[in-house]
N, C-alpha and C positions, 0 to 999 in steps of 0.2 A: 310861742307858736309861730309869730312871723320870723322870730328869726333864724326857725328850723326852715321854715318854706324857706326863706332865701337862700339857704347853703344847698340846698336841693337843688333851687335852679341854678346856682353853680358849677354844682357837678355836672347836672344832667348839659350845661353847657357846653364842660368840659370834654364830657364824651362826645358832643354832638360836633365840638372841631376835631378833635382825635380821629374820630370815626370820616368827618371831611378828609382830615389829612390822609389816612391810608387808603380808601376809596380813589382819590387821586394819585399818591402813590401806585396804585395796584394798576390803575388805569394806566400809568405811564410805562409799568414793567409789562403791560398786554401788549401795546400799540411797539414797545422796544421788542417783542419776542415777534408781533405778527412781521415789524420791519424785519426783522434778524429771517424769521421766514423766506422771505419776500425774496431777499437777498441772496439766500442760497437758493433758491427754486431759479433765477437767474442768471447767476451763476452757471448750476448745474446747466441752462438754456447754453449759455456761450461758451462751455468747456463741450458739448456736444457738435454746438456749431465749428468749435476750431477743432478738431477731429474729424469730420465731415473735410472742411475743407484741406488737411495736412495730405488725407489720402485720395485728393481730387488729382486728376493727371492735367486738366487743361488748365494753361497760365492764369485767362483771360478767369475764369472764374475764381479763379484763386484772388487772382488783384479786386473782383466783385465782393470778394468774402472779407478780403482786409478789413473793406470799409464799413462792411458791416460791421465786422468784430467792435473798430474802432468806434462805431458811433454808440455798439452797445455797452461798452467800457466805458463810454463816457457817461452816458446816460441810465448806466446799473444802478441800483439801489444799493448796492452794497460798494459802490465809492461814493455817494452820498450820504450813506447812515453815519452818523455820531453816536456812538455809545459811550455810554457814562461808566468810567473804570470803575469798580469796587474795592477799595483802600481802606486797613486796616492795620495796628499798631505793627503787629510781628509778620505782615503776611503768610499766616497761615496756612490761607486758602490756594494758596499758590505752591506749597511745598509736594514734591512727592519721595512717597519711600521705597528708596532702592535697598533695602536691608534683605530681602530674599533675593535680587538678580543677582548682586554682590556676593552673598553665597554661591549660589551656582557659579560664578566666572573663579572664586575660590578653588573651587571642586574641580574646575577642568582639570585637563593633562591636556597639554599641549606639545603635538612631537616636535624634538630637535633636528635638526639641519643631520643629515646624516654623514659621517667620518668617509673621511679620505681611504679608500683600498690601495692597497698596496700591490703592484703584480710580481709574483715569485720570480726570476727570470728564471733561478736556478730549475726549478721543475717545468719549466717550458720548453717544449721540445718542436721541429719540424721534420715530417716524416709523410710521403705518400701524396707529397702535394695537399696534406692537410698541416693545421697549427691548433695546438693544444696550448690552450693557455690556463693556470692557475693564479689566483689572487687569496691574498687573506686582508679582516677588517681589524681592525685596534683593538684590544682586551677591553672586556667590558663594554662595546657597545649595545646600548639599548636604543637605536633611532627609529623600531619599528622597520626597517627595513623588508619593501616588498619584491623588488627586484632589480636588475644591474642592467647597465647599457656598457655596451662594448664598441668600439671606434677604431676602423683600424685601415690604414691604406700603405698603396707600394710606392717601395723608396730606391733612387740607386746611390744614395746616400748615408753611409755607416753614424753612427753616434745618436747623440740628441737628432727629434725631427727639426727640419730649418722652420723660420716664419713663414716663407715663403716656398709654397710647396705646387706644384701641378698638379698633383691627383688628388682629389677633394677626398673627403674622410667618409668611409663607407661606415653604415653605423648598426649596430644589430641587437635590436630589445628583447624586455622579457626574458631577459635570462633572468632562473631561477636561485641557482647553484653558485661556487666561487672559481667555477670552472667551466670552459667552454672550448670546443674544436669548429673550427674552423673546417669545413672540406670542401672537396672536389676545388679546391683552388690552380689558377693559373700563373707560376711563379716566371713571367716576363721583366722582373726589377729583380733586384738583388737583394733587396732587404723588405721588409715590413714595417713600419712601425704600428703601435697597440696603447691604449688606454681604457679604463673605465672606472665609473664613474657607482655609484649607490641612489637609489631613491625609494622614500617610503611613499606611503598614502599625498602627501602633503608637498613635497619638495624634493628636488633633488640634489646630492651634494657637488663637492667639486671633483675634478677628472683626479686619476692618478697621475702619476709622473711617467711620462712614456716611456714603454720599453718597444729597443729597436731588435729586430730579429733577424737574425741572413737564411734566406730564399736559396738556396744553391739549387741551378734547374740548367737545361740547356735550351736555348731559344734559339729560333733564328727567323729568314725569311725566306722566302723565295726568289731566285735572281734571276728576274724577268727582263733582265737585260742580255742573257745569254740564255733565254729556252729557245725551243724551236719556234717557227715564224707560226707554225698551227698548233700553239699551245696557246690560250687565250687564259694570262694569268692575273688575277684581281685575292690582292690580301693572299690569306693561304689554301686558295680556291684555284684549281689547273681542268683547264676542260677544254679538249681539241675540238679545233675550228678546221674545218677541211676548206676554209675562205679565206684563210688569214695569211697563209703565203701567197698567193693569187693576189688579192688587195696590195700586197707589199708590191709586189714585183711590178703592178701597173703602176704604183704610186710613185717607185724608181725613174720606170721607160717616162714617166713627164715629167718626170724632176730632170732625167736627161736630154728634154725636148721631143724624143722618138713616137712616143705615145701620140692617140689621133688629136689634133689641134693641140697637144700638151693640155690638154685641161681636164678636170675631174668629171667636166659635164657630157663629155663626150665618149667617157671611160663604158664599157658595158656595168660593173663592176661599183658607180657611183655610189648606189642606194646600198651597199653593204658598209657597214664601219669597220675599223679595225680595229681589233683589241686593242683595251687598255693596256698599258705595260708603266711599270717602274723603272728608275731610272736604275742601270745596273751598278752591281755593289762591286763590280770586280772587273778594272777598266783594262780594256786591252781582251779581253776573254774572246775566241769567236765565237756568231750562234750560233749551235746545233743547226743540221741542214739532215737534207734529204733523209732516211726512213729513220736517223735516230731523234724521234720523238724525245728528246729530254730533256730536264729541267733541273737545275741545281740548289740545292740552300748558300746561304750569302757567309755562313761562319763556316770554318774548320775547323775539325775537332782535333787537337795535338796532344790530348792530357784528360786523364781521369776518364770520370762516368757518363756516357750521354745516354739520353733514351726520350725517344719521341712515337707517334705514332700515325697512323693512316687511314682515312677511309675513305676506298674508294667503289665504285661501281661495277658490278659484279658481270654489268650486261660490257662491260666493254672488250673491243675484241685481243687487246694485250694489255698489259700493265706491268709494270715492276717498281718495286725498291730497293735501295739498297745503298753502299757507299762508293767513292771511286777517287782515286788522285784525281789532282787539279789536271793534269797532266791528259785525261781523255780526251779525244780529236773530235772534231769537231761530225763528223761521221759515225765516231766509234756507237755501237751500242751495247749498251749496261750487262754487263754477265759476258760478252765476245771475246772482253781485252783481258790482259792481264792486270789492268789497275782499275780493276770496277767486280762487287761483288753484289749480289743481289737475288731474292726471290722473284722470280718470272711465271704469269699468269696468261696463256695460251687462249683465248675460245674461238679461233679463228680454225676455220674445217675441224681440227681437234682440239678437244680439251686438254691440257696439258697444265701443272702445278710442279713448278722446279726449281734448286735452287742450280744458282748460274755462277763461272769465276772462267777465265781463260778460253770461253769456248766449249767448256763443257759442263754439262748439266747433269742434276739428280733427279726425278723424276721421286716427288714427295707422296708417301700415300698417307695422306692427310684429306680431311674437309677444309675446303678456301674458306678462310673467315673474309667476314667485312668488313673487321679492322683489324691491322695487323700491329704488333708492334715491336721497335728496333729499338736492340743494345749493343751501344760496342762501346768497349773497354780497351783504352787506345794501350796503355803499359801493357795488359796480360793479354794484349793479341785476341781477341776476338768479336765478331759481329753474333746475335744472336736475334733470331725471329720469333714473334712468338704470337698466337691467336689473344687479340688484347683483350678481348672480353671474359673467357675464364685463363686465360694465362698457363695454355698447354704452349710447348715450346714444340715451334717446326722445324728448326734446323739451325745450327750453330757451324759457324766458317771460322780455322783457328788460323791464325797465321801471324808472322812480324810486322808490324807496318814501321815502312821506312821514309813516310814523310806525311802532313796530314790530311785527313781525305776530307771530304764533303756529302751531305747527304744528297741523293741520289734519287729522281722517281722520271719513271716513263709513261707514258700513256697512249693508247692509238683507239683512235673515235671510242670516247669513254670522259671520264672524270673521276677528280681526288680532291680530296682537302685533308687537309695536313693539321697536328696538334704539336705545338710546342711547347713550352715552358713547364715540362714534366720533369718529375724526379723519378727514378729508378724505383719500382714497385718491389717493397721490402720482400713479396712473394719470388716475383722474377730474379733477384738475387739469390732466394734460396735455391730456386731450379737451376739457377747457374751452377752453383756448386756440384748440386747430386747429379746434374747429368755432362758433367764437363769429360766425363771420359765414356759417354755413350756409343755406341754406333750410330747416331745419326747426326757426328759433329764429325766432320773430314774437312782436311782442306783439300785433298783429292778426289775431283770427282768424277764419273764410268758414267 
């Protein structure tokens, strides 16, 4: 019997330190969790306060908040707290299972880089001041492809593009298709060059390999260094100044001392400027004087196709275009001589719409459009006019030209602006044809 009571109190001892030990255990993982608490509530305090202060605007509170920050980081609980790792033979506790994200990144499809296009040159064509271009991709691409970027600027340079180029690369997205037009372009360079490129959802691939295109267009400018003194010409913009020979001629009499005190301050005449002008393209030329208002383009056309256009203002009280030898005097006006030909626009006392060559006129029974547009075809002899907008033809002049002309425009208290770098409108060559033997093409005119 005693010596069952003694194993008794043994056990009942043994529970009574077990039970000690885990009670303080337990006590130590409370006071480790309320710290752990403690610590993040804290925390959370000084990750608000440095947010507070990131989106403060004034310095001096900013430099206040540092030191805040800085005292609370020293004195946080949670760079004070020691916690006791949990270590165990295999760490266990510590593993995670990636065995279903691994699946999933299995399962993706991930698109590829998308192939290089190719541009056809063969099926690429220029026509109308527009450019049609075709491309195909490599057999078998699967890159998801959602749409193309095209790249393309002007060159007066044949071949490959250089590295070093002037006109930056004009660039045109969202193409759908393997094929794209280009329009209403202004072909002042001689060439094009063209690339593009593929891209899906995700990436884009690399460019094609450039293809170069030739532009054939006729350009030119206006030569403001032999218009009239009251033509006020800027780029290819012509509008008469009834101020602008007046300005000159005082500007003269003090340049030659005659003027009152030789000086501008003294001129009535001061506070007016004088037109801009360009320097002129054709040295030696005289300028137009007294009533022939006119003004020349800078190139002659000796060969092939030209064709440009006009628009000018309808309220002005004369106007004309047209072409004339170099050889026009410096008086002459446009349609009077024999080397100047040209449609003449009247609204001075009467209306009048005529074409002009020699002095003599036709009297056109047509509507005056607002823009007008010129073809002439220097081998087969002829100028031809025609309303630019639906492309009715007003009148066609046949004749031989025997040396090269220049284009030609007049103006009196009015204005023009001129369009170049056109190509001959596939239409307007067809009317050349069917009405080349009309009655309203003479080179004779009553």
């Amino acid at each position: 019997m005693i010596l069952l009571y003694s194993r008794y109190i043994r056990f009942w001892n043994c529970v009574q330190k077990q039970l000690t030990v885990d009670k303080i255990t337990a006590n130590k993982w409370l006071n480790q969790l309320t710290a752990c608490t403690k610590a993040l509530e804290s925390s959370e305090e000084l990750l608000e306060t440095a947010n507070h202060t990131l989106s403060a605007s004034e310095t001096d509170g900013f430099s206040q908040a540092a030191k805040q920050i800085k005292d609370s980081v020293t004195m946080a609980p949670a760079f004070r707290l020691s916690l006791k790792a949990k270590v165990t033979d295999n760490m266990s506790h510590l593993m995670v299972d990636f065995t279903q994200e691994r699946r999933l990144l299995q399962n993706l499809h991930f698109l590829p880089v998308p192939s290089t296009p190719e541009i056809i040159a063969s099926e690429c064509f220029v026509a109308n001041n527009s450019v049609s271009l075709v491309w195909s991709m490599p057999d078998g691409e699967d890159s998801g492809i959602q749409h193309y970027i095209l790249e393309h600027r002007k060159t007066n340079f044949p071949g490959p593009p250089r590295t070093k180029e002037e006109q930056p690369w004009m660039v045109v997205e969202g193409i759908q298709d393997t094929e794209y037009t280009l329009t209403s372009q202004r072909f002042d360079m001689k060439y094009m060059n063209f690339r593009v490129k593929a891209c899906n959802k995700a990436v884009s691939g690399d460019f094609s390999e450039p293809v170069t295109l030739e532009t054939p267009a006729f350009s030119f400018r206006l030569d403001a260094g032999s218009s009239h003194q009251n033509l006020r010409v800027e780029e290819s913009n012509v509008e008469w100044d009834a101020t602008g020979g007046k300005v000159q001629d005082i500007k003269n009499r003090e340049k030659d001392g005659r003027g009152r005190g030789a000086s501008p301050c003294n001129s009535p005449a001061r506070c007016v400027q004088s037109p801009k002008r360009m320097p002129s393209a054709r040295v030696g030329r005289d300028r137009f004087t007294a009533e022939s208002y006119t003004v020349l383009g800078d190139t002659p056309i000796d060969g092939g196709d030209c064709y440009w256009e006009v628009r000018f203002d309808k309220d002005s009280k004369a106007f004309a275009v047209g072409v004339t030898y170099r050889s026009l005097g410096k008086f002459d006006q446009l349609g009077k001589t024999s080397v100047s030909w040209c449609l003449h626009l009247n609204n001075w006392l009467q209306v009048t719409f005529a074409a002009k060559h020699g002095n003599k006129a036709r009297i056109l029974d047509v509507a005056v459009p607002n823009r007008i547009g010129v073809h002439c075809s220097y081998e087969e002899g002829f100028l031809s006019f025609y309303n630019a907008t639906n492309k009715q033809l007003l009148h066609t002049f046949r004749m031989k030209f025997t040396q090269p002309v220049l284009p030609a425009f007049m103006v009196w208290c009015g204005s023009f602006s001129v369009y170049t770098g056109l190509q001959v409108p596939s239409c307007v060559k067809s009317l050349q044809k069917r009405n080349s033997a009309t009655s309203s093409s003479s080179t004779s005119l009553t």
